[in-house]
ROTORGU-277141 format. One record per residue (C-alpha): residue number from 1; x, y, z. Coordinates in Angstrom, 2 decimals. Example, Ala and Ser with C-alpha at 12.3 -4.5 7.8 and 13.67 -1.06 7.14 Angstrom:
<sites>
   n    east   north      up
   1   12.30   -4.50    7.80
   2   13.67   -1.06    7.14
</sites>
This chain:
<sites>
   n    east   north      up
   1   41.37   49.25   15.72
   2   39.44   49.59   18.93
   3   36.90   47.78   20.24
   4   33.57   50.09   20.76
   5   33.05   50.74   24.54
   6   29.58   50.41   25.59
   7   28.16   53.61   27.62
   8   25.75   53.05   30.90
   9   22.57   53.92   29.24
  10   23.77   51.24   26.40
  11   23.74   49.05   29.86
  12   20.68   50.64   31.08
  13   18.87   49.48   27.84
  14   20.13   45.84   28.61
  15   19.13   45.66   31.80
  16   15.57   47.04   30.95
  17   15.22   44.24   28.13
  18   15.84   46.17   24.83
  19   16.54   43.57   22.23
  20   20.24   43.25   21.65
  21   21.79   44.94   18.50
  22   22.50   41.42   15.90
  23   26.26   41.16   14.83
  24   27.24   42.20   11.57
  25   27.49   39.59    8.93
  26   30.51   36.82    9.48
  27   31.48   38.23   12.94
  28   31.18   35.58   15.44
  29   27.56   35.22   17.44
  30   27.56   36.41   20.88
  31   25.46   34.48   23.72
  32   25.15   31.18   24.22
  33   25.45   28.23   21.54
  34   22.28   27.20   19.68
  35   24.21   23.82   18.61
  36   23.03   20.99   19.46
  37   24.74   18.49   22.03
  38   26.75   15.73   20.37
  39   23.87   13.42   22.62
  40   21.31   14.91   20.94
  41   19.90   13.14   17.90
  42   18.36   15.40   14.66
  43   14.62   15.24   14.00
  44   13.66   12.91   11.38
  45   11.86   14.74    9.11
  46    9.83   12.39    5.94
  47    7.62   13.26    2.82
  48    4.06   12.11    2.87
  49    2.42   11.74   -0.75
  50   -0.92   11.94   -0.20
  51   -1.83   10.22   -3.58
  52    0.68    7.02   -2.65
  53   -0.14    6.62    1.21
  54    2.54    4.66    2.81
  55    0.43    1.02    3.33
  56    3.24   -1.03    5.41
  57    2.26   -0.99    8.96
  58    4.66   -1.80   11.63
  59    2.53   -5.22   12.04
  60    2.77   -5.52    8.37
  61    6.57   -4.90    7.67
  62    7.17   -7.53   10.84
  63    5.34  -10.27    8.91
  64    6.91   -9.02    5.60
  65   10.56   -9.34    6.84
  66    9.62  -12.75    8.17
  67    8.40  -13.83    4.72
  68   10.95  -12.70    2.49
  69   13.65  -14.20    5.69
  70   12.46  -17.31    4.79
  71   12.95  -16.87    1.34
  72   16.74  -16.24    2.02
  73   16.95  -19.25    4.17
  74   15.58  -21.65    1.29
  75   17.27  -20.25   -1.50
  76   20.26  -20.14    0.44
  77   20.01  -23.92    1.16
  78   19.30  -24.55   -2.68
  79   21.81  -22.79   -3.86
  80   25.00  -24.43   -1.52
  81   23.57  -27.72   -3.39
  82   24.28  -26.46   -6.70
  83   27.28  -24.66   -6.45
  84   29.17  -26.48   -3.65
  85   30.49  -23.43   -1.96
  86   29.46  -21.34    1.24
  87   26.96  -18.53    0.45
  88   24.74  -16.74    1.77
  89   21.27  -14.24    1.58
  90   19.99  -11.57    3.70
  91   17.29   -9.50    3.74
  92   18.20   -6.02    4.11
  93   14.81   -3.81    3.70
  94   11.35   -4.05    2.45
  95    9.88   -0.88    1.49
  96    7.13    0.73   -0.93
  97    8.43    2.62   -3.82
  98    6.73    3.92   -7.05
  99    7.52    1.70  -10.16
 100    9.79    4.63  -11.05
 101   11.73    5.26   -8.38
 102   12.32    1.23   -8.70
 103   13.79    1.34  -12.20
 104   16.06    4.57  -11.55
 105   17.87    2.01   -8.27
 106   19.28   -0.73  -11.03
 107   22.39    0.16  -12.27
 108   23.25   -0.20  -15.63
 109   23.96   -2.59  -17.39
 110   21.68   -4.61  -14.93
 111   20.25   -8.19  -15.37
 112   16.37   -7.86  -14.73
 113   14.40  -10.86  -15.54
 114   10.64   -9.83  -15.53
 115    8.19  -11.72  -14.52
 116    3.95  -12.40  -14.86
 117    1.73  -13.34  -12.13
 118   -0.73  -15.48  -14.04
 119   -3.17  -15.83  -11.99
 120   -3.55  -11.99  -11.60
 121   -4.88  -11.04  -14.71
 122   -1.48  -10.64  -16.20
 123    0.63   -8.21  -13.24
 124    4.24   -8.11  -13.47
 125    6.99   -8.09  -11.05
 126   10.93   -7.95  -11.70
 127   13.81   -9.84  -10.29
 128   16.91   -8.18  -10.69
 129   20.15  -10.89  -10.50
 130   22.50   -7.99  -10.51
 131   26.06   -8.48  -12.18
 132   27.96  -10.14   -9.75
 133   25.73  -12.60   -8.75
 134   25.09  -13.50  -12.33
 135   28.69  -14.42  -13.21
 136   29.12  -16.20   -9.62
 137   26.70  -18.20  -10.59
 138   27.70  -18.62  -14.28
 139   31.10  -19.41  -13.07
 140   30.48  -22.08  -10.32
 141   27.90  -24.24  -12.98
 142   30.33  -24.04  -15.37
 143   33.17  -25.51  -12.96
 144   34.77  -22.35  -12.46
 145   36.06  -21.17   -8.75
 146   33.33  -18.35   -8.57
 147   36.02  -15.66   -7.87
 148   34.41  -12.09   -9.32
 149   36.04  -10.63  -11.92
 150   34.70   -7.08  -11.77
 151   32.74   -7.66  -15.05
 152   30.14   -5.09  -16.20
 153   28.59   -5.93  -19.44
 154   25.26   -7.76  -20.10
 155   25.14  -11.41  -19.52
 156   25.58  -13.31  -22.84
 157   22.35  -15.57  -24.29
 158   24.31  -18.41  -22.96
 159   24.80  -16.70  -19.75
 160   21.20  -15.86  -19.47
 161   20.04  -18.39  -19.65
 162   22.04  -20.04  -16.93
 163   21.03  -17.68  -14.42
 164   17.83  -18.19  -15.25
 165   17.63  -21.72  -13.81
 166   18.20  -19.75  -10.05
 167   15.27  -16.92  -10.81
 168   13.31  -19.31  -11.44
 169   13.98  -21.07   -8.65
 170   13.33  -17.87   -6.43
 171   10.12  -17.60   -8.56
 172    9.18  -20.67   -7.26
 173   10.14  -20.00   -3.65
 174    8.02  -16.84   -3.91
 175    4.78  -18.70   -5.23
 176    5.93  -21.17   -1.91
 177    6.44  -18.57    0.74
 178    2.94  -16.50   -0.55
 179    1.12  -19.47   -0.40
 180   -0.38  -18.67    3.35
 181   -1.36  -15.36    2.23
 182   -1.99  -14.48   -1.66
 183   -1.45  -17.23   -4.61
 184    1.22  -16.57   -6.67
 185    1.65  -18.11  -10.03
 186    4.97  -16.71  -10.97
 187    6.26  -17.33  -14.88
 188    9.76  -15.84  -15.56
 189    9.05  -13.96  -19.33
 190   11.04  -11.33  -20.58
 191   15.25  -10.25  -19.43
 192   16.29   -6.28  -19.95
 193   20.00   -4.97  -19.52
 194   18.61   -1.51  -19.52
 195   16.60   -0.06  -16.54
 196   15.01    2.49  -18.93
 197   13.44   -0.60  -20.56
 198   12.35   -2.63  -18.34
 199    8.66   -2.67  -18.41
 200    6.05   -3.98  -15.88
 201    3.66   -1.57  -15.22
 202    3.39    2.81  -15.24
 203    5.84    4.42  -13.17
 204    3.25    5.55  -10.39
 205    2.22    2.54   -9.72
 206    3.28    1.08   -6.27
 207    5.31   -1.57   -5.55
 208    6.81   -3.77   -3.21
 209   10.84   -4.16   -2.87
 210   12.55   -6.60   -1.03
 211   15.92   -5.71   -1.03
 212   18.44   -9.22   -0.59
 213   22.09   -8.82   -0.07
 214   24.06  -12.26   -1.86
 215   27.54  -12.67    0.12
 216   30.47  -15.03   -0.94
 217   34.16  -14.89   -0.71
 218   34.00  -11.73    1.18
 219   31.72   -9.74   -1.57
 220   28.21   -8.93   -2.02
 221   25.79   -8.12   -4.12
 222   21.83   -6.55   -4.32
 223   19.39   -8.67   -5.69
 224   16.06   -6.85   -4.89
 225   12.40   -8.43   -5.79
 226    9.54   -6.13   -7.27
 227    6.43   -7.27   -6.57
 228    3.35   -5.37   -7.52
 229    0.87   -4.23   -4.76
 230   -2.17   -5.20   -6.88
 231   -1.29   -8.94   -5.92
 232   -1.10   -8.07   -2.54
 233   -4.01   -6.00   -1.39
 234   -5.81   -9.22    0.31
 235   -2.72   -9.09    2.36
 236   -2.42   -5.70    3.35
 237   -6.12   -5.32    3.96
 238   -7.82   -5.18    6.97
 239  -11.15   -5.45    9.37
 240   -9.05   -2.82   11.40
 241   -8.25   -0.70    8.90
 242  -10.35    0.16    6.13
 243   -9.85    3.07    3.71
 244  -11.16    3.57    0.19
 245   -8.33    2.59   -2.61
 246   -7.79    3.11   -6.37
 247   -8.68   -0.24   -8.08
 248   -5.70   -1.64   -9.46
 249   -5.45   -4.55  -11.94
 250   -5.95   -5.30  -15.22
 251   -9.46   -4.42  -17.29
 252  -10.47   -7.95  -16.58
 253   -9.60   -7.91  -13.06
 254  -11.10   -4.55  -12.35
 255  -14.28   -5.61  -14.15
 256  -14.81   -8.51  -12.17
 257  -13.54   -6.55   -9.05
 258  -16.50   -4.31  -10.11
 259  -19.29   -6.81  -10.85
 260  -18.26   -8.29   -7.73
 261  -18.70   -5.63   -5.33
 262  -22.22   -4.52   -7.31
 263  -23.26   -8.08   -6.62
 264  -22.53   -7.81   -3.01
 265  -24.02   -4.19   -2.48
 266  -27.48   -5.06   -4.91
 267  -27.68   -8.08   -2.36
 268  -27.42   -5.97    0.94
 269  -30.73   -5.81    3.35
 270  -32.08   -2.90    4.11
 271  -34.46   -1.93    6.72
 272  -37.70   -0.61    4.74
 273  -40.42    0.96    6.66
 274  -43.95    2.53    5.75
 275  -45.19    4.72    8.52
 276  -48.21    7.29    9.27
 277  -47.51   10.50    9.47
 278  -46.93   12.13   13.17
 279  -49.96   12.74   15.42
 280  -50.43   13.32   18.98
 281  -52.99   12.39   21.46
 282  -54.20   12.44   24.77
 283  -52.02   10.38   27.56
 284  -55.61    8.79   28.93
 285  -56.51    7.48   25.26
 286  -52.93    5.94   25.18
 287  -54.05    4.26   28.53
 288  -57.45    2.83   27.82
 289  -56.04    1.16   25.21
 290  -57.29   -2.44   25.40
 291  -56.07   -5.67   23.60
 292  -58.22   -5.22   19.99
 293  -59.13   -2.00   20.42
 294  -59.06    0.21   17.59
 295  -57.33    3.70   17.47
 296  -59.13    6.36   16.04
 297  -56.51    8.58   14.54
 298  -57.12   12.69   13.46
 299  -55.26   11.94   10.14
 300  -57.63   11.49    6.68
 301  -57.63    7.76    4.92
 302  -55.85    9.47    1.49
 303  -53.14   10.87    3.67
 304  -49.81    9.64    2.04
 305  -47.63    7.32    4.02
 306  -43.85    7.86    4.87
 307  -41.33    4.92    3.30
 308  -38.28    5.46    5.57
 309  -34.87    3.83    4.41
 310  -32.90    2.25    7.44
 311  -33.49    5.86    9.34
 312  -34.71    8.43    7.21
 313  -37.23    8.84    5.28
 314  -36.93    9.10    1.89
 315  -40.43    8.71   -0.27
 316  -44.19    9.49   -0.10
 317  -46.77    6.80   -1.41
 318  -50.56    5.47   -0.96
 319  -51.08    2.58    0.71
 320  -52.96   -0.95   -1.42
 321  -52.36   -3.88   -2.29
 322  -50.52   -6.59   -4.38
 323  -52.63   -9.42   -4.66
 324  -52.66  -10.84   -1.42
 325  -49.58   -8.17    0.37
 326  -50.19   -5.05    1.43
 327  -48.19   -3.15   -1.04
 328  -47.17    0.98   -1.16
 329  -46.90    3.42   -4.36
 330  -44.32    5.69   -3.99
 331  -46.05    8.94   -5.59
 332  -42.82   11.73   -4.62
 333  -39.63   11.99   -3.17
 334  -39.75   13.17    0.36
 335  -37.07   16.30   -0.58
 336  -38.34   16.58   -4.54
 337  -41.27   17.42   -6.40
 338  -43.88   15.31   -7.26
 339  -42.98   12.86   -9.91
</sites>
């Protein structure tokens, strides 16, 4: 089979600019490549859900990742005492996630110890110990070597409560490491095997994950830290930043959140103002104004007066008085009917 030769007007039609013909389906392109260069690094394209705005700022995640660094540090210290062997934590990422999208990370079986903030009208948060760091740790208290033996079931009552002793422990180094920034009373209270069931608030709320890497005897393991963002809007608010929010909370919490901010906006001053109604008049009366003169003015003694709000005006009223104070009755609204 022979390849079509092209005739001159076919070249004609080139040369003028005629679009070229496209290549049948699974021939090769012709032209130039539209790959790009090995150098060349793909656009980094992310979702944005409006309803669950991303609320880590750079500034923010810098401070974060120093926080929860410091939580490595100490529980890594803490925990060489108890086990008498070389460990050690990092912190790997700190992100925002949906309660959800938390739950459906754990694997299963997993070892999730919930916890309550207290002092939060009741929030939760989860610590998940993860399987391999649950028997290291089972296995070094009970005089064992710590060596991992690939184990995947759910930790025993005895076993639980073991490695409870070291989530509480990094309860308590949260509550310590907050303490600058939001008070944390942290009180380990339920323990789930199964992500489905683990329970500490709807799966739209957001959260906070701090995911921290255990490493021993050339393993490792993810322990991440859930921590609700109702605890933690003091922190991530700002003078610089202001935007309107969904209350979050308990009832209690949002009812005093409530009663709070009516308290502060029923207690706001406002500029209040009663004026005349415009008139004009002549420059020269303006200037022979002396000090105690009176102005004469063209507008009728039962004329209402203007009451303007900060700047605009917003009622109509007759002037009097209340007892000794000049008062004003508001009569209408300055865009309504009479009332």
């Amino acid at each position: 089979m022979t390849a079509p030769v092209s005739s001159p007007s076919d070249a004609a039609g080139e040369a003028q600019g005629a679009p070229p013909v496209s290549a049948p389906s699974g021939s090769a392109p012709s032209g130039p490549s539209t790959k790009p260069s090995k150098g060349a690094k793909p656009a980094s394209i992310h979702a944005y859900d409006f309803n669950r705005p991303y609320r880590i700022s750079t500034d923010r995640l810098r401070t974060l990742e120093a926080i929860f660094e410091r939580l490595c540090k100490s529980l890594e210290a803490w925990l060489i005492g108890r086990v008498r062997k070389q460990v050690e934590f990092r912190l790997l990422s700190v992100e925002q996630k949906s309660f959800g999208e938390f739950t459906q990370t754990l694997p299963a079986p997993c070892a999730a110890f919930g916890f309550e903030i207290t002092n939060a009208g009741g929030q939760k948060g989860v610590i998940n110990s993860g399987d391999l760091f649950s028997f290291f740790v089972v296995d070094r208290l009970f005089g064992g070597a710590g060596k991992s033996s690939n184990l995947s079931r759910t930790l025993t009552v005895i076993e639980r409560m073991t490695v409870k002793l070291v989530v509480e422990r990094i309860g308590t180094l949260l509550s310590e490491i907050w303490m600058d920034y939001v008070p944390l009373q942290i009180e380990i209270t339920s323990f789930e095997s199964v992500p489905e069931m683990v329970q500490a608030g709807s799966r739209q709320d957001p959260v906070l994950v701090a995911n921290i890497e255990f490493y021993a005897d050339g393993e490792s393991a993810l322990i991440p830290i859930c921590l609700p963002f109702g605890v933690l809007d003091s922190f991530f608010s700002s003078i610089e930043q202001q935007r309107v929010k969904p209350m979050t909370g308990s009832d209690d919490e949002r009812r005093v959140t409530r009663e709070r901010a009516e308290g502060t906006l029923r207690s706001t001053n406002v500029d209040v103002s009663a004026r005349l109604p415009r008139f004009t008049l002549p420059f020269r009366t303006i200037l022979g104004l002396p000090v105690g003169g009176v102005l004469a003015t063209p507008i009728s003694a039962d004329t209402p007066m203007e009451l303007w709000i900060g700047d605009e005006p917003r009622y109509r009223g007759v002037p009097g008085r209340s007892g000794t104070k000049l008062a004003l009755r508001i009569t209408e609204d300055v865009d309504a009917p009479s009332r």
